[in-house]
C-alpha positions in Angstrom: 0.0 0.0 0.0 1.0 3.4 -0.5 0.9 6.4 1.9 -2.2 7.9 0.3 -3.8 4.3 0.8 -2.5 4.4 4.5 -3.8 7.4 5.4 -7.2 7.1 3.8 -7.8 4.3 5.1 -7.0 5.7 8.6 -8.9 8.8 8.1 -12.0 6.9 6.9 -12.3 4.6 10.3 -11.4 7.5 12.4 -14.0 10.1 11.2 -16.6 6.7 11.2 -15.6 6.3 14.9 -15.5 10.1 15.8 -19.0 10.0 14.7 -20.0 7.1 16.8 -18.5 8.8 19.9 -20.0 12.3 19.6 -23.3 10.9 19.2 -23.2 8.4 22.0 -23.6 5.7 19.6 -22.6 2.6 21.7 -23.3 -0.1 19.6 -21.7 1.5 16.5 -18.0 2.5 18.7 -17.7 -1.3 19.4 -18.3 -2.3 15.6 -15.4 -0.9 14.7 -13.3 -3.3 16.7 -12.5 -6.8 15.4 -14.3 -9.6 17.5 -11.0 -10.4 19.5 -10.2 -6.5 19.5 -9.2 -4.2 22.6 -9.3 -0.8 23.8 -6.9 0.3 26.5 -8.4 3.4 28.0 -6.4 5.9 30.4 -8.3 8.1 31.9 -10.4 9.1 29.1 -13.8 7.5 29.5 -13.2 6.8 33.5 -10.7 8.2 36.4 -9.0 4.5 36.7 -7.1 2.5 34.0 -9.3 -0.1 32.1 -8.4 -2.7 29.7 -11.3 -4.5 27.9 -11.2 -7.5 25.0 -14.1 -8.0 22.9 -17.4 -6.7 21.8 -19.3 -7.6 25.0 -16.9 -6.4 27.3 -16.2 -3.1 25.2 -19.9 -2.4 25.1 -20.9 -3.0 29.1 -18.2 -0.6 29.8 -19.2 2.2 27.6 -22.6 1.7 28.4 -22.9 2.0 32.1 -24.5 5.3 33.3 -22.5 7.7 34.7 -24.4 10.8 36.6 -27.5 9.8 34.2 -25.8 9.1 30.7 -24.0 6.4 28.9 -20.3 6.1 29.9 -19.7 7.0 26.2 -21.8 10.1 25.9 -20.9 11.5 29.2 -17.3 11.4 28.6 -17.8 12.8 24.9 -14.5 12.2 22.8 -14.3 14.2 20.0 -12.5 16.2 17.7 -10.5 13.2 16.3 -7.8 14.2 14.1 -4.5 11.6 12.5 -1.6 12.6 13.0 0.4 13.2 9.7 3.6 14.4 11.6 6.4 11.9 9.7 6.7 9.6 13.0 3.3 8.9 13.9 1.4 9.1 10.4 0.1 5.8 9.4 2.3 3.1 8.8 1.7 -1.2 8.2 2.6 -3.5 10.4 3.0 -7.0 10.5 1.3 -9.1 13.1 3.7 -12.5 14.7 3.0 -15.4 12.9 3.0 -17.5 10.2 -0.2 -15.9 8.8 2.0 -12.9 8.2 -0.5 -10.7 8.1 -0.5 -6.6 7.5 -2.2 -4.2 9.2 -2.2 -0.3 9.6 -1.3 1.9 12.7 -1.8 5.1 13.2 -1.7 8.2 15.7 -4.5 10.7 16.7 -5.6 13.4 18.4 -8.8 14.1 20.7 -10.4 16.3 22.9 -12.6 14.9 26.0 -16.1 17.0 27.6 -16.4 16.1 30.8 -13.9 16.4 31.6 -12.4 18.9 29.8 -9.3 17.6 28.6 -7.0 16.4 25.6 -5.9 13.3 24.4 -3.9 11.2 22.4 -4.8 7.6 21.0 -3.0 5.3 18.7 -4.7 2.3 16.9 -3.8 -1.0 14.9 -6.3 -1.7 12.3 -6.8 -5.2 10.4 -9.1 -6.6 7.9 -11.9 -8.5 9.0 -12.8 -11.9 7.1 -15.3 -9.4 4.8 -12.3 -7.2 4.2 -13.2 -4.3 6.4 -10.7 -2.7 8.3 -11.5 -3.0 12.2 -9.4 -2.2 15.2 -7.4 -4.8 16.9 -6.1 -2.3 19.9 -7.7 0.8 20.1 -4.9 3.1 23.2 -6.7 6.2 24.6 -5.0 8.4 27.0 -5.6 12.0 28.7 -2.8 14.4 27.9 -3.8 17.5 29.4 -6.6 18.8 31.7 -8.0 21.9 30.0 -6.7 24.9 32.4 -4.4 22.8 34.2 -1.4 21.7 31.3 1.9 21.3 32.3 3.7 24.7 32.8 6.5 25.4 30.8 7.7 28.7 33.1 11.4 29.0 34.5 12.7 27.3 31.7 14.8 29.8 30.6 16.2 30.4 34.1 15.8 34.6 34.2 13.3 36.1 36.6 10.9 39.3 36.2 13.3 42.6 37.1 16.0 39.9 37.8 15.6 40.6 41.9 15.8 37.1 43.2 18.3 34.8 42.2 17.7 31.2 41.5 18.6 30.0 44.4 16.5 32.3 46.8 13.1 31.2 44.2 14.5 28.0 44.9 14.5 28.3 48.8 11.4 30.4 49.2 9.7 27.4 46.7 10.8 24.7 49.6 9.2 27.4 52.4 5.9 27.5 51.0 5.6 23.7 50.3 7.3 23.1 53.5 4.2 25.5 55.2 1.7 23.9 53.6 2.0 20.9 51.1 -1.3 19.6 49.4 0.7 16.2 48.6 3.0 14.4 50.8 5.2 12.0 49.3 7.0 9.1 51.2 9.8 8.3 49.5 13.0 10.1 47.3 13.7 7.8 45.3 12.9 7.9 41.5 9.1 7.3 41.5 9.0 9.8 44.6 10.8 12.4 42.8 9.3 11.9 38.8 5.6 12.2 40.8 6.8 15.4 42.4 8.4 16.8 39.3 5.4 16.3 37.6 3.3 17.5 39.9 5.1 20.8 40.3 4.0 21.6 36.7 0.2 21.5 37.2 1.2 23.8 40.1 0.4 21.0 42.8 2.3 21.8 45.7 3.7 18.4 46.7 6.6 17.4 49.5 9.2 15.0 49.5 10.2 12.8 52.4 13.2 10.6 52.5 14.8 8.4 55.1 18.2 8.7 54.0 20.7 11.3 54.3 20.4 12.5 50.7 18.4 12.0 47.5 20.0 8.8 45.8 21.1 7.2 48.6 18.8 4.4 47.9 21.0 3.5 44.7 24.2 5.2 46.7 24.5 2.7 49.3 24.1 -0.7 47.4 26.7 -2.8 46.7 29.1 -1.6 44.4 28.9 -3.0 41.0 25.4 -2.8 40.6 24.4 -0.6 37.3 21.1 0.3 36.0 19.5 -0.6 32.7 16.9 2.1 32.5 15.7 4.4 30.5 16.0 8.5 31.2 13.8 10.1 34.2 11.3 12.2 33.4 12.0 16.3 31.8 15.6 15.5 32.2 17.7 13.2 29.5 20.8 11.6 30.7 24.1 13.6 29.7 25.5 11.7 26.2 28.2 10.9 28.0 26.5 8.9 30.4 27.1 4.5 29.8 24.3 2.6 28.7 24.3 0.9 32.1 25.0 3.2 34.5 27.0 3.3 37.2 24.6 3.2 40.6 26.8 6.4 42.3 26.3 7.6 38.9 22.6 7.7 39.2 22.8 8.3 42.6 24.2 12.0 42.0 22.1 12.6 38.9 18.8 12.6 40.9 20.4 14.4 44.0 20.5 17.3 40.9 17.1 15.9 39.4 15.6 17.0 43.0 16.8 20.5 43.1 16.3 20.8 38.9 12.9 20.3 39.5 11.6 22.2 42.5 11.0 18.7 44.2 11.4 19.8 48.0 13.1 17.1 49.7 13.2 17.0 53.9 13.8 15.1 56.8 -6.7 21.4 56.8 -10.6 19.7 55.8 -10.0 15.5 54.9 -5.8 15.6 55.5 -3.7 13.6 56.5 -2.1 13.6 59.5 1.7 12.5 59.2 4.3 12.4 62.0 7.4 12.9 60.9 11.3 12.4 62.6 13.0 14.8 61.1 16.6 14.5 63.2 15.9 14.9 66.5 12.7 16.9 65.9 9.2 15.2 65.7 7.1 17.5 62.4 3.4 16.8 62.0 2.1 17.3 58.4 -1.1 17.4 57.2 -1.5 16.9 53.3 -4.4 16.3 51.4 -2.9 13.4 49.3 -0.6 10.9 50.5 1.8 8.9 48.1 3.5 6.2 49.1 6.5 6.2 46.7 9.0 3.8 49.1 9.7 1.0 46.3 8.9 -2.8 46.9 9.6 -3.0 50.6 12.3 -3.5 52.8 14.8 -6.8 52.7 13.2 -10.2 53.0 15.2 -12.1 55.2 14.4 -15.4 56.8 14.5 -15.9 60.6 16.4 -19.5 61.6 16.8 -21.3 65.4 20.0 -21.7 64.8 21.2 -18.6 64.1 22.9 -18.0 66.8 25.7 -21.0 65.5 26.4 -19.4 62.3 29.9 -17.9 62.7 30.3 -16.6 59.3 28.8 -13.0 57.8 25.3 -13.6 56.7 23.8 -10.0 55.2 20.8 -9.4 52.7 22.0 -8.3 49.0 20.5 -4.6 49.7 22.8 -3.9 52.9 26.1 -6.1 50.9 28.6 -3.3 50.1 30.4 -4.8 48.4 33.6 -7.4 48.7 36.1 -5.0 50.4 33.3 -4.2 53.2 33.6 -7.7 54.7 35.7 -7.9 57.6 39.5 -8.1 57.7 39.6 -11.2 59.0 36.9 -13.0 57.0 37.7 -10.9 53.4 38.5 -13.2 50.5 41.8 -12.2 49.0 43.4 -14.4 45.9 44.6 -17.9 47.1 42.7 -16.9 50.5 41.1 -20.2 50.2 37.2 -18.8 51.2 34.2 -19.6 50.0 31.3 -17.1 49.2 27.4 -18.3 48.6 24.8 -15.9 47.2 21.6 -17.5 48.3 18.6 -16.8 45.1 18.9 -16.6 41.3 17.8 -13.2 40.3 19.9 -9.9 38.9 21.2 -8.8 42.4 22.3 -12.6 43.2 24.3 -12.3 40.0 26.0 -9.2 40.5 27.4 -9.9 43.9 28.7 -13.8 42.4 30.3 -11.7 39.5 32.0 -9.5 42.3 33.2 -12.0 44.1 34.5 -14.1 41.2 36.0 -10.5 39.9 38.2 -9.8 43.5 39.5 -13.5 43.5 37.1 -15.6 45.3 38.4 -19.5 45.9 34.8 -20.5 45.6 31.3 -18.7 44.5 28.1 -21.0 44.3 24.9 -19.4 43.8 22.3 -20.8 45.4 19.3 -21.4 42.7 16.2 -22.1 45.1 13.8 -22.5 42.4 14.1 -21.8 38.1 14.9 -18.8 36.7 14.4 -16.6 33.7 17.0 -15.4 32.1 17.5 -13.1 28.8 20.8 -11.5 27.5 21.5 -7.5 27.6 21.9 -7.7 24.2 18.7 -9.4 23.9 16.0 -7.4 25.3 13.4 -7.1 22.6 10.3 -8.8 21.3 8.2 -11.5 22.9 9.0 -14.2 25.0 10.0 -16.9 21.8 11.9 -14.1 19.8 14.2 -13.3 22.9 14.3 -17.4 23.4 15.7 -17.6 20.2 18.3 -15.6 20.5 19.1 -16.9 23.8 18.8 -20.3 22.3 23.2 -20.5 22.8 22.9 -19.3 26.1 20.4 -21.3 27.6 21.6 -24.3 26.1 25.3 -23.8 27.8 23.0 -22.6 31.1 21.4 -25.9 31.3 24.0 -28.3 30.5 25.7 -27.5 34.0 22.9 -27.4 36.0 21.0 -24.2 36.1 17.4 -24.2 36.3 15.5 -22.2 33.3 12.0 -21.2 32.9 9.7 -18.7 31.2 6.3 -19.3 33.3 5.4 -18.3 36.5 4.2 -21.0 37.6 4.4 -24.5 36.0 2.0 -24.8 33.2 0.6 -21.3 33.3 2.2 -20.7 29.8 5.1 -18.6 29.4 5.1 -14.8 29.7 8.9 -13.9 29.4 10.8 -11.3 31.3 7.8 -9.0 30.9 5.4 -11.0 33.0 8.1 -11.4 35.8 8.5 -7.8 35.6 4.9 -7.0 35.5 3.9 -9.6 38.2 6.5 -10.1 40.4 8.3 -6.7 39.8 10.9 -8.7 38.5 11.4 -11.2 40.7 13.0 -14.8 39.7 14.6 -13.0 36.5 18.1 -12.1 35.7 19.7 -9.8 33.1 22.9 -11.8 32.0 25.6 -9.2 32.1 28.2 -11.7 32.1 27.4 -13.9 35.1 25.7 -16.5 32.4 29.3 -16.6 30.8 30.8 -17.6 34.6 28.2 -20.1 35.5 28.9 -22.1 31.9 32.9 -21.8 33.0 32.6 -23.1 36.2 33.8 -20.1 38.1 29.9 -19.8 39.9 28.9 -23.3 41.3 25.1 -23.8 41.0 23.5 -25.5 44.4 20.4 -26.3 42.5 16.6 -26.5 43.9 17.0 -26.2 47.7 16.4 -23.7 50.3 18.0 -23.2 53.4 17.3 -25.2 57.0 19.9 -23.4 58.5 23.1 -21.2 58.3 25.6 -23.1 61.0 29.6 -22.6 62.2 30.5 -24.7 59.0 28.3 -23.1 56.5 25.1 -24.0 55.4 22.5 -27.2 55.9 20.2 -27.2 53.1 16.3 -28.9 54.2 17.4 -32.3 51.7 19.8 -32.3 54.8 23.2 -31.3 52.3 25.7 -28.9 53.5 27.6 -26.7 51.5 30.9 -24.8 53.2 30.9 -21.0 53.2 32.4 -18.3 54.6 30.6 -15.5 53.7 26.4 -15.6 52.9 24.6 -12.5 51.0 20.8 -13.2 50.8 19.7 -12.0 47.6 15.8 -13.0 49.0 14.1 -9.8 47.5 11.7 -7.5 49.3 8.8 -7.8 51.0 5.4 -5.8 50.5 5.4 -2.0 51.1 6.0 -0.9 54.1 3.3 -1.1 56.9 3.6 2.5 57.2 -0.4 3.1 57.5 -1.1 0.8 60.6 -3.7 -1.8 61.0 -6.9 0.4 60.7 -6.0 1.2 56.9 -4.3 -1.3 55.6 -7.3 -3.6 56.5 -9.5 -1.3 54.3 -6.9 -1.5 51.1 -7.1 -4.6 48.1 -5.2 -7.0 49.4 -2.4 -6.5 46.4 -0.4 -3.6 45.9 1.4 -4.4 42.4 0.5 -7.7 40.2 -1.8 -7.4 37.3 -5.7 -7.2 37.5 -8.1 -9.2 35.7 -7.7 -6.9 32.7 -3.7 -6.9 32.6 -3.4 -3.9 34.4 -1.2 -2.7 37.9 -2.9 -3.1 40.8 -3.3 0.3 43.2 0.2 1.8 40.8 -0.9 5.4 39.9 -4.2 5.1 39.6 -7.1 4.7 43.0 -6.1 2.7 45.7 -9.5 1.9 47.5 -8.7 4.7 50.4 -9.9 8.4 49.3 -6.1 10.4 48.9 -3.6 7.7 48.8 -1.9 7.0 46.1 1.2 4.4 45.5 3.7 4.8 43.1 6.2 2.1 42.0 7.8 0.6 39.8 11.2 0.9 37.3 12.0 4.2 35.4 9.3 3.7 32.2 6.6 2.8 34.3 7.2 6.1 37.0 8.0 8.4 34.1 4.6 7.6 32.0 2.4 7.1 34.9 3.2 10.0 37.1 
């Protein structure tokens, strides 16, 4: 097909759908989706996420009454225009498959009545067994609330008469947050500070509270090879010169700037909050209308054991490990030292800390593989599930011929999701990004203890519950988090859904930027993309 093909054909559903949604047309909206077709809707028709598949489903949702009309006619898209800017005008596609078979997508425009706001949508069309072109995803999402966009002020860095300086608009900023935030965020770290950044454009006076000594010191004080394959933060690109997997003091220091950049005020009234805060020595009580809990996927999971007591060697969780050169003198690996080092789990931080120890001359590393992991390439992190496989296919092969345990479901027989379902159901859990640990694992420089858990840690190392024992020196528990943080107390957390993250029953987060269940609070979590789009 040509351009002019593409486009007319994208104009020609569009203005036939426009007309179905100004007019409250229910029954006509959904007959332009093929049978197994979805609309993802953000925003637009509801104040939550949604995510329907099929005729039925589309059409109960954008029929319920809302304050006396149809969903679709009270929310009153219109105004639909294509995009015909080179990057988003319509283009084919190809669908996975053997069927091979082409479709169209496109960008657009929209503006929403109640309320009133903009939007943006993007659609992939097919043909239909009668040759019509249908949609098989139909993405709507609000851009702007009309009166309250994003403000673009202070960009330039002068101010009126030039009688402050920056940095006294910057204090006096922090003063009047500081006197009376509508927001009160718990957490610094990058989800805290992208919802505050955002929020200080819609003129939302929002406050940052962080437990550590600095912005970044979430990153800062992790062990120290860890780097970060993530994408930029929000308003702010990463300097060229920054690696493609930074550095974790790196990042650290790039959102200690991010913080002040942004007007994000960092420290340690009818339906507020009330919030005690430590602050030093000082107890601060602060009373915010919204409450965000931005303080990641909990604190370290580590297991409790009778014998405890017995262990002599260093047993520490992979978030408070700094590193090989923080273990003490007289335990501290050295070349030809003759200790051993076990990283209990199978994930990304188990892996870094093996490659450390292997890297600072380690007579022995085994890592600990409690249960099957999945495992993709850096080089490799595209596509679905079977594409990355294939690539893989070397890897995994070399991976499983000594021992180490693969899998792409989350639980046996539930079909295989890739790293994206790990990611989106477990935040990542039971995955790890090969950096180079695959390579030591195939060698024979990381020993694989395969498909047991701990009984015990004891003065010779550790019993395993088959009753094995495996020598060790030095133990880092790379066990994960737990849940949030009980922060709330009993009273509320009773009233919340009983998951904070995981995927609903239409594939989307549970509680993560979008109503919790409790009137003004709010969670936000998750990795770089997720916190920059969703703030």
């Amino acid at each position: 097909m040509t351009s002019d093909d593409l486009f007319a054909i994208s104009a020609d559903w569009l203005k036939s759908l426009e007309v179905a949604s100004s007019t409250g047309d229910v029954a006509s909206f959904v007959s332009h989706f093929l049978s197994d077709g979805w609309i993802r809707d953000l925003l637009c028709f509801s104040w939550n996420f949604r995510s329907l598949s099929g005729p039925n489903e589309i059409h109960g949702f954008l029929s319920e009454v809302v304050d006396g009309k149809p969903r679709i006619e009270h929310s009153g898209l219109r105004d639909f225009k294509l995009d015909d800017h080179t990057v988003n005008a319509p283009s084919p596609f190809k669908l996975p498959g053997p069927q091979c078979i082409e479709g169209i997508q496109g960008a657009f425009t929209f503006s929403i009545t109640q309320p009133a706001a903009l939007g943006r949508g993007f659609f992939r069309l097919t043909q239909d067994v009668d040759g019509r072109w249908k949609a098989l995803t139909l993405f709507t999402n609000m851009q702007d609330l009309v009166g309250y966009e994003e403000s673009l002020a202070d960009q330039h860095g002068l101010y009126e008469d030039r009688g402050i300086t920056w940095e006294e608009d910057v204090d006096g900023r922090f003063r009047a947050i500081e006197a009376d935030p509508t927001v009160l965020i718990i957490g610094g770290g990058l989800s805290g500070l992208m919802t505050a950044a955002r929020l200080r454009r819609l003129g939302i006076r929002a406050l940052v509270i962080e437990k550590n000594a600095r912005v970044g010191d979430s990153w800062r004080q992790r062990y120290p090879n860890l780097t970060l394959h993530t994408p930029a933060v929000l308003y702010s690109p990463y300097p060229s010169t920054f690696p493609k997997y930074i550095p974790k003091g790196k990042l650290a220091n790039f959102l200690d700037s991010y913080a002040v950049d942004h007007g994000t005020c960092t420290t340690r009234h009818p339906a507020r909050w009330t919030v005690e805060v430590q602050r030093g020595d000082q107890t601060v009580f602060i009373n915010p209308k919204h409450l965000v809990l931005a303080t990641g996927s909990g604190s370290p999971r580590v297991p409790t054991w009778n014998e405890w007591t017995n262990s002599k060697e260093p047993c520490i969780h992979s978030d408070l490990h700094k590193g090989h050169r923080a273990i003490p003198r007289q335990t501290r690996c050295r070349c030809g030292c003759g200790k051993s080092h076990v990283s209990i789990s199978y994930g990304n931080a188990s892996a870094d800390i093996c490659q450390d120890f292997v890297a600072h001359g380690a007579a022995e590393v085994t890592m600990a593989q409690r249960s099957a992991t999945c495992v993709v390439s850096s080089m490799n992190l595209s596509g679905g599930a079977q594409h990355m496989k294939m690539l893989d296919k070397e890897l995994h092969e070399a991976l499983s011929k000594v021992g180490f345990n693969l899998t792409w479901e989350l639980s046996p027989g539930s079909g295989e999701v890739g790293v994206a379902g790990f990611v989106f159901k477990r935040l990542a859990a039971g995955t790890m990004l090969d950096i180079g640990c695959g390579k030591l694992i195939i060698e024979g420089k990381v020993k694989i203890k395969q498909g047991q858990d701990i009984s015990h840690p004891d003065k010779d190392g550790i019993t395993f519950k088959d009753g094995s024992k495996l020598p060790a020196d030095v133990i880092v528990l790379a066990y994960g988090l737990t849940d949030y943080e009980p922060l709330l107390g009993n009273e509320i957390t009773d009233q919340l859904p009983p998951e904070v993250w995981g995927l609903d029953s239409e594939g989307e987060l549970n509680q993560i930027y979008r109503p919790s269940g409790r009137p003004g609070l709010w969670f936000a979590i998750g990795g770089f993309p997720i916190s920059r789009f969703f703030s």
